[in-house]
C-alpha positions in Angstrom: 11.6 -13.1 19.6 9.2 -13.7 16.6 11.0 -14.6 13.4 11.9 -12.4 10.5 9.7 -12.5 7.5 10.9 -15.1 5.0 13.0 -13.8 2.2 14.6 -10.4 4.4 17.9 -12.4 3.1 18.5 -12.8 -0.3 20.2 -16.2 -2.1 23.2 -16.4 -4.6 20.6 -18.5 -6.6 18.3 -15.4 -6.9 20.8 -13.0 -7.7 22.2 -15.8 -10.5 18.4 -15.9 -11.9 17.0 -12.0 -12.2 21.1 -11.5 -13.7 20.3 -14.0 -16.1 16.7 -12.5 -16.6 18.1 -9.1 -17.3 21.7 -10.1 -19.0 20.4 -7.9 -22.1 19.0 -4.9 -20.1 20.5 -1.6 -18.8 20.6 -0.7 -15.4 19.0 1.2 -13.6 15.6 -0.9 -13.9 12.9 -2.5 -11.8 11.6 -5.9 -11.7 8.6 -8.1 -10.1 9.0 -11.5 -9.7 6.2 -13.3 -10.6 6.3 -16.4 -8.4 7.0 -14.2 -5.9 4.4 -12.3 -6.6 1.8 -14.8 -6.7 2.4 -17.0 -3.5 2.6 -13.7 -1.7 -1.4 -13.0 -3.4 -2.1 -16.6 -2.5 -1.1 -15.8 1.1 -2.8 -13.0 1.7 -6.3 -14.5 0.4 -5.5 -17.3 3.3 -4.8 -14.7 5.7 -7.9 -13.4 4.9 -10.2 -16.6 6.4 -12.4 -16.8 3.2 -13.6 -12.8 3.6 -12.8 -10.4 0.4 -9.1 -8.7 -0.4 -9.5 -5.2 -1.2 -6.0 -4.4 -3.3 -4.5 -1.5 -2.1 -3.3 0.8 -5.8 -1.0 2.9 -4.1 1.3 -0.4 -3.2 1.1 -1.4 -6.6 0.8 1.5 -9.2 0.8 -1.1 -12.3 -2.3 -1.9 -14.4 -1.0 -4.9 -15.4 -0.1 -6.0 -12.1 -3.6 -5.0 -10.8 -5.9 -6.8 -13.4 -3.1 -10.2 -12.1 -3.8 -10.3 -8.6 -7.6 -9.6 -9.2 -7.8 -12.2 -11.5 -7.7 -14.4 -8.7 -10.1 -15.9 -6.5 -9.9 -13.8 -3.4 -9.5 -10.4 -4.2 -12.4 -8.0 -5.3 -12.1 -4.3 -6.1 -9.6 -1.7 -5.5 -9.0 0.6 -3.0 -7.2 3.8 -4.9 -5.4 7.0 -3.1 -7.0 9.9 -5.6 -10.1 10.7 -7.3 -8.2 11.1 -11.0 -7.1 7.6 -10.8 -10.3 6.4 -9.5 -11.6 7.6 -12.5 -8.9 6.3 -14.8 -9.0 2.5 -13.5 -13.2 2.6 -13.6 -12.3 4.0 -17.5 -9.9 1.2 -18.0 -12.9 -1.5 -16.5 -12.2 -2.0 -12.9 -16.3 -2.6 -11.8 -15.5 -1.6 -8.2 -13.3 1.5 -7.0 -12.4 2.6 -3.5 -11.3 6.1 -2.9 -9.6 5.9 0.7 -8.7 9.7 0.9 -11.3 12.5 0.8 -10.5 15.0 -2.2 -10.7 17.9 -3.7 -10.6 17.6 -6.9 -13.4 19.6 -8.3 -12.9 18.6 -12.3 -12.6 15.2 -11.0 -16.3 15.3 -9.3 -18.0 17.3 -12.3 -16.4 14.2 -14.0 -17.6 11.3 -11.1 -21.0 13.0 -11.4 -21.7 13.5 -15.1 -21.3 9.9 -16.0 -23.3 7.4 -15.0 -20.8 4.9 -15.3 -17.9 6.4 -13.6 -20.1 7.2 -10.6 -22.0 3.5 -10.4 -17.9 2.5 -10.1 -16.9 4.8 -8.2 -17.2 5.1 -4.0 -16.0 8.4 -2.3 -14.6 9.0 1.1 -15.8 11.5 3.4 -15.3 12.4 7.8 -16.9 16.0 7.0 -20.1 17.6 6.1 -17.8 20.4 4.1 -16.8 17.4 1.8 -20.3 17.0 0.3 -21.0 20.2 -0.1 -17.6 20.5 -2.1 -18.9 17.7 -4.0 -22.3 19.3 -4.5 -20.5 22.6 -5.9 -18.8 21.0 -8.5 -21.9 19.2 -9.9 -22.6 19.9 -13.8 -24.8 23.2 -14.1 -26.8 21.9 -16.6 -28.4 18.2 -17.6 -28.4 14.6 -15.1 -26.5 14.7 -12.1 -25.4 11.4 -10.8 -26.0 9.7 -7.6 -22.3 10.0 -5.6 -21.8 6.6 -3.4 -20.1 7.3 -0.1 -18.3 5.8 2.1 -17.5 7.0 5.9 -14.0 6.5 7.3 -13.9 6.1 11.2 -10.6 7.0 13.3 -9.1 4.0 14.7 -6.6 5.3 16.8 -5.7 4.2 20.5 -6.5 6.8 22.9 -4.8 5.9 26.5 -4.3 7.8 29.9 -7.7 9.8 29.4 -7.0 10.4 26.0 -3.9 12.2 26.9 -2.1 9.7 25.1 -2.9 9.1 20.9 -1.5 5.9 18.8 -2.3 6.0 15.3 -2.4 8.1 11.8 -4.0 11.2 12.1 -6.8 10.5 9.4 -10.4 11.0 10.2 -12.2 13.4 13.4 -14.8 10.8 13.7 -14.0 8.4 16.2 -17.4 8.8 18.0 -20.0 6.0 16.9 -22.7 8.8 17.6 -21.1 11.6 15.5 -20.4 8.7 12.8 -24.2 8.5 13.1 -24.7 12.2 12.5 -22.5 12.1 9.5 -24.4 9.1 8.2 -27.9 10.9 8.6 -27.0 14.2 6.8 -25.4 12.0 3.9 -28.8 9.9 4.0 -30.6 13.0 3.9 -28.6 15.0 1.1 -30.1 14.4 -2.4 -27.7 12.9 -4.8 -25.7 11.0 -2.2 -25.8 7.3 -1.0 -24.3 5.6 1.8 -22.7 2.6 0.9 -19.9 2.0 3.1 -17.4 2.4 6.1 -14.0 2.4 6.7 -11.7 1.9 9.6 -7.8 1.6 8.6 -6.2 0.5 12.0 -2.4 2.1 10.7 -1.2 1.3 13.7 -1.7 -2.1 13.7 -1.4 -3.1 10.6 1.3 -0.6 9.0 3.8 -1.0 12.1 5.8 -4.6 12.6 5.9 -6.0 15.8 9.3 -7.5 15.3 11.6 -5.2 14.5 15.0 -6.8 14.5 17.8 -6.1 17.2 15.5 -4.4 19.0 13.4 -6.9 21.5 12.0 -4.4 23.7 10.9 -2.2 21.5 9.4 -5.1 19.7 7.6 -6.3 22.9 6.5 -2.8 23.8 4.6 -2.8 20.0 2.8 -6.2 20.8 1.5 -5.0 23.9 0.1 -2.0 22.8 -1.4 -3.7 19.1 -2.9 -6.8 21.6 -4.6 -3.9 23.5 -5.6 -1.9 20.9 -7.2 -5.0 18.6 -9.3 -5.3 21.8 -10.7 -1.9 21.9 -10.8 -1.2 18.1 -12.8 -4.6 17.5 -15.6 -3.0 20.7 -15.3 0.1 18.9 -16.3 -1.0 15.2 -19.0 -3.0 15.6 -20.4 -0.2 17.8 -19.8 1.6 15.0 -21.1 -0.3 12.5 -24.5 -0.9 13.9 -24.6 3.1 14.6 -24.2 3.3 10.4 -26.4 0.3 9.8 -29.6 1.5 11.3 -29.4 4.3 9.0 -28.5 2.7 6.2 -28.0 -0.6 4.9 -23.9 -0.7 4.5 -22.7 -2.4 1.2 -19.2 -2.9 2.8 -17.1 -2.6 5.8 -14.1 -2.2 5.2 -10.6 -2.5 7.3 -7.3 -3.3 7.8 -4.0 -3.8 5.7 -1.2 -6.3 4.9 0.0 -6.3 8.8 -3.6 -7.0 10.1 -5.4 -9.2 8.0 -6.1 -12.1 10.3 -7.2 -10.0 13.1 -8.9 -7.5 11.2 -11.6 -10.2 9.2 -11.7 -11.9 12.9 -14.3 -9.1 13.1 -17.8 -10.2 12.8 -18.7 -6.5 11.7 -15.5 -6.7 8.9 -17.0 -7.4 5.5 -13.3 -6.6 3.4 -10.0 -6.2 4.4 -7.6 -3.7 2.2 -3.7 -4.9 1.5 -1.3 -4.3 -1.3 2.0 -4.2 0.6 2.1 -7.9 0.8 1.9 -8.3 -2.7 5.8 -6.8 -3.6 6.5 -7.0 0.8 9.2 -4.2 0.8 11.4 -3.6 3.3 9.4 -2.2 6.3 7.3 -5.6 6.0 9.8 -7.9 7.3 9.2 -7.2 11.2 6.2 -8.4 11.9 5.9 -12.3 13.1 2.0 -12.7 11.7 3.0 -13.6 8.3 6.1 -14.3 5.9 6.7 -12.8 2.7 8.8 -12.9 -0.3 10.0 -9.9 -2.0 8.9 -9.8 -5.2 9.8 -5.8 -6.0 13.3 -5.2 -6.8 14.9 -2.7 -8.5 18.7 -2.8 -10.0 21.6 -0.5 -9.9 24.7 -0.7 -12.1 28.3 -0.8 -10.8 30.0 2.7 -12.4 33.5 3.2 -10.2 35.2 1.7 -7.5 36.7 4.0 -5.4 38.6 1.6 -3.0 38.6 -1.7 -1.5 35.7 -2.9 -0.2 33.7 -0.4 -2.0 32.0 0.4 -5.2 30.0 3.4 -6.4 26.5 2.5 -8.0 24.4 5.2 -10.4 21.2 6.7 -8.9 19.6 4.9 -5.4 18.3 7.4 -3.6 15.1 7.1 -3.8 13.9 7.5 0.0 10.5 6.2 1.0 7.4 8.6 2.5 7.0 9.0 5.9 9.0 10.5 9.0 12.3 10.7 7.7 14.8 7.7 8.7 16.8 5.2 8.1 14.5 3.4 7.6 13.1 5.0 4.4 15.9 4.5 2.5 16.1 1.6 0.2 18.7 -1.3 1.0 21.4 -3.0 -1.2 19.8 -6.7 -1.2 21.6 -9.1 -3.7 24.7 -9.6 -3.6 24.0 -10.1 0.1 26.6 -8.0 2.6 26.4 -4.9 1.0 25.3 -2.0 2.8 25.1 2.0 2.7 27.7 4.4 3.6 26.1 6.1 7.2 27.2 9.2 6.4 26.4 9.4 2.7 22.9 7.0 2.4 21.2 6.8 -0.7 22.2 9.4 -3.3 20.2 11.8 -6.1 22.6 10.6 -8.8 25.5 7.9 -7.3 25.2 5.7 -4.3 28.0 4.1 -2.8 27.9 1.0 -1.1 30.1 -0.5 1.7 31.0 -4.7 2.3 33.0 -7.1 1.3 31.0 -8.1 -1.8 31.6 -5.0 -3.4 35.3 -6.6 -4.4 34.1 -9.1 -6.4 31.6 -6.9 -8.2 33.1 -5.6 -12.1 31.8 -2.2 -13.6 28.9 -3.1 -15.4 27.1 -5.5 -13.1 23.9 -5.1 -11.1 23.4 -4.7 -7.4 20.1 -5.6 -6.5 17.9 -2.9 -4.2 14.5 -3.5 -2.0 12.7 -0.1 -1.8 11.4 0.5 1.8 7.9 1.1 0.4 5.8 -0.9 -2.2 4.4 1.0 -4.6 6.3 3.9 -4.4 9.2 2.4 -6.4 7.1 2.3 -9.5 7.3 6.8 -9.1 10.9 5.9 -10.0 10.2 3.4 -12.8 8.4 3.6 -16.6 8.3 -0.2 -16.9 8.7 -3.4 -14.5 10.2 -6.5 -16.2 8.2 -9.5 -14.9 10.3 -12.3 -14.4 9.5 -16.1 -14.0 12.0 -18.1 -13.1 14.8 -16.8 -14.6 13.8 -14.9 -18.2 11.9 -11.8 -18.0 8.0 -13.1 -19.8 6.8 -9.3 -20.4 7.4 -5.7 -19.8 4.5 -3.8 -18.3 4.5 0.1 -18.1 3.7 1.7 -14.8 1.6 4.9 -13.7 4.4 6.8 -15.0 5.3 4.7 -17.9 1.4 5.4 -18.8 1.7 9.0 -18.2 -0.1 9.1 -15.2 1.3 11.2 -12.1 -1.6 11.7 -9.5 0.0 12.4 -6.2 
C-alpha cells in the first residue's frame, strides 16, 4: 500500500514549539507554520517539472500568505473563486487573476469592464454563450467599455460503459473538442471579448487520494480508475487544445491541482498547473502516495471541562469542511497525538469533546491542536493566522475575514 503523506502524525516536539509560540495567546486561534509552509511551496514548484504554479485563493484566503508563496520562483498568478475578489486582489496589485467559476455578478462586471486596469488583470470563465451576454448586459451605458479576457473551462470527467457511467465534478457541459470550438468562435466573434485561455480541472484526479488509509481496496479501485482516466483526459486535452488554438492563439492552458501536478504538466498541451491545497496540506491530502506534505494550517482549541477520565471538553471545533457530508469533513484533534472525536457527538457549534488517553494529562487552559479537513476554508473561521517560525510566532496576518471580506 502507498505510504501516508509525511506529517499525518504529529510530534511532542511540535506540540512543545507552536505552545511555546502561543504561550501568551487565547484560544481558540489559527496558526501557519512557516517552514512548513515553505518546503511544502518548494515542493510543489518541483512537482511541477519547471512549468508555472497557478496558486489556488480559495486554499489560502490570506493576502499575506499569497504575496509569500508568489514571491517565489515558481509560482505565477492566482487562480480566485469569485469575481469580487478578483477584483479586490488586482486592486491590491496582483498583475495576473484567474477566475475558475463563471459568475454572476453584474456590479462586479460594470466594475471589470469600466477600468482598464482591473480588466487587463482580470481573466473570466465561461462553458456558455448566456454567460457573455450576461457580461455584455452589465456593461457601463455610457463612456469606454473594456475588452473582457476569457477563458474556456473544458469538462474533464471520465465517462465509462457508453457514458452510462460519470467520474468527476459536475462543472462545465463542454466536454466536446468541437462544441469547445463553437464556444471559442462566438467569443472570437463577440466585440469586446478575447480569448485567452482554457481550463481543464481534472477533480477527480487531483482532488481525490489514492491511498486512503485502512482501506486497500478502495484505494486500489481509485488508482485504477485515475491511471485510466490520466490516459484519456491527456488524448482529450490536447484535442482540445488544438480545437481552441486554431481559433485563437491561447495565452494559457491551464490544469490540474495539488493531487495531480506531475501528471498534469506531463502534458505537452499543459502550460500552468493550479494548487493551493499543498501549501497548508489539510487533512483530506494525506492519502495520496504522489507526494508528502507537512501540515502547516493548524488551528487551537482550549481545554474548558473535564467531564471524566479519559476525556476533556474543548470550546468551539465544529467547523465541518464543504462537500458531501462525512466524517471526513470534520476537522481532527492532531497534537497531543491519541486524541480523537466522540462518534456520536463529532465536532460541536460551541464545545467539542474529545476522547483518548491524552486527554488526562491535559489541565483547563491548555491547547489541543486541530487540522481542518480543507485548506482554506479554516481562515472563514479565523480574523488573523499567527505565523510561526520555529517556535515564536514572527507576525500576525489578518485573513479575508479579518479584512472584511466575505465573498462566498
Amino acid at each position: 500500500m502507498p505510504p501516508r503523506a509525511a506529517g499525518a502524525a504529529g510530534s511532542p516536539a511540535d506540540r512543545a514549539r507552536y505552545d511555546r509560540a502561543t504561550a501568551s495567546l487565547d484560544a481558540p486561534l489559527a496558526v501557519v507554520d512557516l517552514r512548513a509552509f515553505d518546503a511544502n511551496a518548494a515542493d510543489l514548484v518541483r512537482r511541477a517539472g519547471g512549468k508555472p504554479v497557478r496558486v489556488a485563493s480559495k486554499s489560502v484566503r490570506c493576502r499575506a500568505l499569497l504575496e509569500r508563496v508568489l514571491a517565489r520562483d515558481g509560482f505565477s498568478g492566482v487562480m480566485a473563486y469569485s469575481l469580487a475578489e478578483s477584483l479586490w486582489l488586482a486592486r491590491a496589485g496582483v498583475p495576473d487573476v484567474l477566475l475558475a467559476y463563471p459568475s454572476a455578478d453584474r456590479a462586479g462586471f460594470a466594475e471589470l469592464t469600466a477600468d482598464p486596469k482591473l480588466a487587463a488583470a482580470v481573466t473570466v470563465m465561461v462553458d456558455d454563450p448566456a454567460q457573455l451576454a450576461l457580461i455584455d448586459a452589465a456593461r457601463p451605458g455610457h463612456g469606454r467599455s473594456e475588452e473582457v479576457r476569457v477563458c474556456l473551462e473544458l469538462d474533464t470527467s471520465l465517462r465509462l460503459l457508453g457514458g452510462r457511467v460519470r467520474i468527476g465534478a459536475l462543472r462545465s457541459p463542454l466536454r466536446d473538442p468541437v462544441r469547445l470550438a463553437e464556444l471559442a468562435r462566438a467569443v472570437a466573434r463577440r466585440p469586446g471579448f478575447r480569448l485567452v485561455g482554457l481550463m481543464a480541472y481534472e477533480a477527480h484526479v487531483a482532488g481525490v487520494g489514492d491511498a486512503v488509509p485502512g482501506h486497500p481496496l478502495r484505494s486500489g479501485a481509485i488508482r485504477l480508475m485515475q491511471s485510466v482516466a490520466r490516459k484519456e483526459l491527456a488524448a482529450l486535452r490536447a484535442e482540445a487544445v488544438r480545437a481552441v488554438r486554431a481559433v485563437a492563439e491561447l495565452e494559457f492552458v491551464n490544469g490540474g491541482g495539488t493531487g495531480s501536478v506531475e501528471s498534469t504538466t506531463a502534458e505537452d498541451a499543459v502550460t500552468e498547473v493550479a494548487a493551493g491545497s499543498g501549501l497548508f496540506v489539510p487533512r483530506l491530502f494525506d492519502g495520496y502516495s504522489s507526494f508528502r506534505g507537512r501540515p502547516a494550517a493548524l488551528f487551537a482549541l482550549p481545554v474548558v471541562r473535564r467531564p471524566g477520565v479519559g476525556v476533556v471538553t474543548v470550546a468551539g471545533g465544529g467547523y465541518p469542511a464543504s462537500g458531501a457530508a462525512g466524517r471526513d469533513r470534520l476537522p481532527a484533534p492532531y497534537l497531543p497525538a491519541g486524541l480523537r472525536l466522540d462518534p456520536r457527538e463529532g465536532a460541536g457549534e460551541v464545545q467539542t469533546p474529545l476522547v483518548g488517553q491524552p486527554a488526562d494529562d491535559l489541565l483547563v487552559g491548555d491547547k489541543v491542536w486541530f487540522r481542518h479537513a480543507k485548506a482554506g476554508e479554516l481562515c472563514e473561521r479565523f480574523t488573523a493566522l499567527h505565523l510561526i517560525d520555529g517556535d515564536r510566532v514572527t507576525e500576525t496576518v489578518p485573513t479575508y475575514r479579518g479584512e472584511g471580506r466575505a465573498f462566498l
